[in-house]
Structure formats: C-alpha cells, structure tokens
DRENROVO-664271 format. One line per 5 residues: number of its first residue (from 1); their letters; for each residue x, y, z of N, C-alpha, C. Coordinates in nm, 3 decimals. Example, Ala and Ser with C-alpha at 12.3 -4.5 7.8 and 13.67 -1.06 7.14 Angstrom:
! DRENROVO-664271
1) as) 1.319/-0.569/0.780/1.230/-0.450/0.780/1.320/-0.330/0.780  1.285/-0.225/0.708/1.367/-0.106/0.714/1.290/0.003/0.787
This chain:
! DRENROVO-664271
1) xxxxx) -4.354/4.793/-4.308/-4.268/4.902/-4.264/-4.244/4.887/-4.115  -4.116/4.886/-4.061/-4.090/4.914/-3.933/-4.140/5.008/-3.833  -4.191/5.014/-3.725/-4.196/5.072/-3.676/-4.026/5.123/-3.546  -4.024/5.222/-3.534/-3.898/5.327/-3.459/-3.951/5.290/-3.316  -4.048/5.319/-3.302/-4.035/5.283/-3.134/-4.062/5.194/-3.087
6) xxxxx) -3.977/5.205/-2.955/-3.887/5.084/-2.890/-3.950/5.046/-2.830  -3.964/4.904/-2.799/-4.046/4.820/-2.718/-3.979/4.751/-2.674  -3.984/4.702/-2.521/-3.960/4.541/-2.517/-4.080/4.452/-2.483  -4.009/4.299/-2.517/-4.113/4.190/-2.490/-3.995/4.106/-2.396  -4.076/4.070/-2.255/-3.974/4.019/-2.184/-4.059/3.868/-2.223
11) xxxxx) -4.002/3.770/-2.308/-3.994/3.593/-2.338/-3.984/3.487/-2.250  -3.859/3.546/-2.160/-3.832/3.444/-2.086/-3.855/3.428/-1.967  -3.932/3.307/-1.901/-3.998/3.336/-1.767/-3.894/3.209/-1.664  -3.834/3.242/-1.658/-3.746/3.149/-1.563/-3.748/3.079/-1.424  -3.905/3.159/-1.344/-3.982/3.118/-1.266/-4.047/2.959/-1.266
16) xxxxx) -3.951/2.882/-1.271/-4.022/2.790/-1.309/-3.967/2.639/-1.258  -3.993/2.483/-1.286/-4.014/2.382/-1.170/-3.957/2.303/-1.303  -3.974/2.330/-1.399/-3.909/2.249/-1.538/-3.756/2.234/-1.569  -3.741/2.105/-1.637/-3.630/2.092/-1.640/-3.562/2.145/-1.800  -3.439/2.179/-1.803/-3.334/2.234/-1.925/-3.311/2.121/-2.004
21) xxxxx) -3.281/2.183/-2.128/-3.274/2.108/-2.241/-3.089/2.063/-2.193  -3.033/1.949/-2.244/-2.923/1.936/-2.237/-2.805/1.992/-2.333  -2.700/2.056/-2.257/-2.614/2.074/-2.333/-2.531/2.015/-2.445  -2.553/2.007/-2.521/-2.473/1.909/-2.646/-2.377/1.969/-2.687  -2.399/2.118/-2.732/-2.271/2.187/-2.743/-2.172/2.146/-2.698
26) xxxxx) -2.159/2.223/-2.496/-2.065/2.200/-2.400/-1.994/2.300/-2.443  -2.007/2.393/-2.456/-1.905/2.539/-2.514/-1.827/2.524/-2.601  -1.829/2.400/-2.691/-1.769/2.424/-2.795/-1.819/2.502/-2.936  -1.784/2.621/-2.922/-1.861/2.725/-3.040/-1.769/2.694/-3.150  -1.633/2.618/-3.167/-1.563/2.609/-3.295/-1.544/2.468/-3.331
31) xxxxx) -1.663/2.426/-3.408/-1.656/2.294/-3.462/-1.537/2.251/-3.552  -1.501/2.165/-3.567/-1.398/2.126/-3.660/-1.458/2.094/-3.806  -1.598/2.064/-3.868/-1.632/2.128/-3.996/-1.790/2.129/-3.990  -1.812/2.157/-4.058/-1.934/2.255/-4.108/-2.046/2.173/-4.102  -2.133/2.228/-4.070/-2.304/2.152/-4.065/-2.277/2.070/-3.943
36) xxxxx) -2.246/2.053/-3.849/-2.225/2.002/-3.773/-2.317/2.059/-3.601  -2.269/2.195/-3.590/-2.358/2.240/-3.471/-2.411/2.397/-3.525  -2.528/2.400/-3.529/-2.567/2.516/-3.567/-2.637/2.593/-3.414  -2.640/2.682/-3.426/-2.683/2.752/-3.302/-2.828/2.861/-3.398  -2.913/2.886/-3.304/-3.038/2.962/-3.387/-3.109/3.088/-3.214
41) xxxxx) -3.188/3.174/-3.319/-3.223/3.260/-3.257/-3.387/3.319/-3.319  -3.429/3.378/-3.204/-3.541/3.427/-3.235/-3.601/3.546/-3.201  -3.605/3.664/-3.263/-3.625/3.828/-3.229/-3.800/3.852/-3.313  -3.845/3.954/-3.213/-3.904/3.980/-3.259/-3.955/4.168/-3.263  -3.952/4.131/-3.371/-3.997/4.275/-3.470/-4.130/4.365/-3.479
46) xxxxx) -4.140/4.445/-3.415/-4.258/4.549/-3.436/-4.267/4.595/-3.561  -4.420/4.592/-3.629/-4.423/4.667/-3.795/-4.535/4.692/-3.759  -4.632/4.779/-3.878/-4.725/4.851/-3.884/-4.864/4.722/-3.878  -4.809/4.605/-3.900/-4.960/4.526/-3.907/-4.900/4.449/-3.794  -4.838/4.455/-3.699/-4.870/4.364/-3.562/-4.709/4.296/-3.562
51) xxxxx) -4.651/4.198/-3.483/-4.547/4.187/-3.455/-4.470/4.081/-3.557  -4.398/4.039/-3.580/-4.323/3.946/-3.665/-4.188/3.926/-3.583  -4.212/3.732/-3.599/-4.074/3.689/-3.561/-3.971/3.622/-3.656  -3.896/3.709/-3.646/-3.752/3.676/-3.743/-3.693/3.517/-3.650  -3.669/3.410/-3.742/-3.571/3.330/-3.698/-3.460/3.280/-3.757
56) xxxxx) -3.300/3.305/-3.710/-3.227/3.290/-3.763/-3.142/3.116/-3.725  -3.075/3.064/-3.807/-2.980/2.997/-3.771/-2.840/2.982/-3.809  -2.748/2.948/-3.764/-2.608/3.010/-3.809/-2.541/2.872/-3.780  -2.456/2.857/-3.893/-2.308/2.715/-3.851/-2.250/2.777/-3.779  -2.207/2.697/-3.662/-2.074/2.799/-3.619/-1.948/2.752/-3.629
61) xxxxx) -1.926/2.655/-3.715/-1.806/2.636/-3.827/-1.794/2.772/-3.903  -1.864/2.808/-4.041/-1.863/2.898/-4.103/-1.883/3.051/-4.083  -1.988/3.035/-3.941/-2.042/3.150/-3.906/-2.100/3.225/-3.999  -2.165/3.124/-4.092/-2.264/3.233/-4.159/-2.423/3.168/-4.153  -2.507/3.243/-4.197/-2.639/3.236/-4.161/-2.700/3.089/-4.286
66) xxxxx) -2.751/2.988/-4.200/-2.745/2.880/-4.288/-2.965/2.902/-4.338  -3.011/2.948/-4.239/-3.133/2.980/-4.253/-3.193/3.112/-4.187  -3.280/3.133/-4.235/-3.348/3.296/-4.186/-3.486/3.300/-4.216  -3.557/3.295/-4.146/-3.721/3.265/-4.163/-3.820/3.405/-4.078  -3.866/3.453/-4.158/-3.967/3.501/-4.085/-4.116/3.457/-4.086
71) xxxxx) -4.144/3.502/-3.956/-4.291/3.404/-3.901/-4.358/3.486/-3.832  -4.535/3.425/-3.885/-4.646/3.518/-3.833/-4.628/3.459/-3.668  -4.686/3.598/-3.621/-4.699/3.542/-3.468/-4.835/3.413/-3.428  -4.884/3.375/-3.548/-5.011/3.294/-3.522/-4.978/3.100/-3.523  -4.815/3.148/-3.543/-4.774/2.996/-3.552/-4.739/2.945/-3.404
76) xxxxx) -4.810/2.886/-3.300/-4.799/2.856/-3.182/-4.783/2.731/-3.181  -4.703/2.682/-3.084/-4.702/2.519/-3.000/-4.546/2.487/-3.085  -4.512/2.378/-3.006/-4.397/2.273/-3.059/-4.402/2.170/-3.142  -4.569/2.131/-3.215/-4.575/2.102/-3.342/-4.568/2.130/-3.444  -4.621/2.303/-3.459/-4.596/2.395/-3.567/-4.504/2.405/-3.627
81) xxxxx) -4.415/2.454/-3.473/-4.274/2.469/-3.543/-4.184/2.422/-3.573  -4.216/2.259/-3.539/-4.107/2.125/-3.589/-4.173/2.203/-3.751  -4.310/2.204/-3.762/-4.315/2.173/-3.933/-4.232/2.250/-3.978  -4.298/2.399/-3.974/-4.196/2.471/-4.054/-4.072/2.515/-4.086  -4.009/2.418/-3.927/-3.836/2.432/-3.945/-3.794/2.314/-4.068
86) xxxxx) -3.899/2.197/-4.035/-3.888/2.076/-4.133/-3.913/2.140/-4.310  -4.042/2.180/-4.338/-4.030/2.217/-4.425/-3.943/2.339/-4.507  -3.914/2.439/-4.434/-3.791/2.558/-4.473/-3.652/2.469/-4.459  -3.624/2.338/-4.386/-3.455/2.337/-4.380/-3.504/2.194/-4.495  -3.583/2.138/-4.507/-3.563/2.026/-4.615/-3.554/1.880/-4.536
C-alpha cells in the first residue's frame, strides 16, 4: 500500500570530479524506427514496508513503455543491475 505523504529523496549529487556518460542520443528524441533508442527512468516510491524503485523504459519511436520493473532497494552496485536489466529485457 502506498503511502500519501510526501517525501523527497534528493539522488543526484553533482558535486563531483567525474566524468559524463556520452551523448549518443544528441537530442534526437524521434528515431526513424523502433527499438532503436530507448530512453529509461528511475522513481522511487514510499510504501508501508520501506521504499521501492520503479524502473521504467520507453522507445521513443513508439513512445510506449517497452519495460517496467520494480526493484527492492537491496539491489546495489553496477553489477546487479546489468543482471537484472539482462535478465528482465532477455
């Protein structure tokens, strides 16, 4: 069950000496066909047993939602989550 009150979680720490991922996009948000550039996101959700992160991903050819995963907050690091993007997208 959701919880109603509002929280924030500030994620992004921009204080920082590291370098950016490269643009591949380049602002092109309207691919010419499908599966081609997907764009993804990650929110997270307050409920009655502790927090949950929703992750979405979207074509933005079709603009519709090509995956949608929700995830315990106990899945940490950039190995984890290669897996489970590997195993949920195939």
């Amino acid at each position: 069950k959701a919880k109603g009150k509002k929280r924030f979680v500030h994620t992004t720490d921009s204080n920082h000496k590291l370098g950016f991922a490269p643009d591949l996009v380049q602002r092109n948000f309207t691919p010419a066909e499908p599966n081609r550039v997907w764009s993804s996101d990650i929110t997270y959700i307050a409920t009655d047993e502790g927090w949950l992160f929703l992750a979405v991903v979207l074509d933005l050819f079709s603009k519709r939602v090509v995956a949608c995963l929700p995830l315990r907050p106990q899945i940490h690091g950039k190995r984890k989550w290669r897996k489970v993007w590997r195993i949920w997208l195939g």
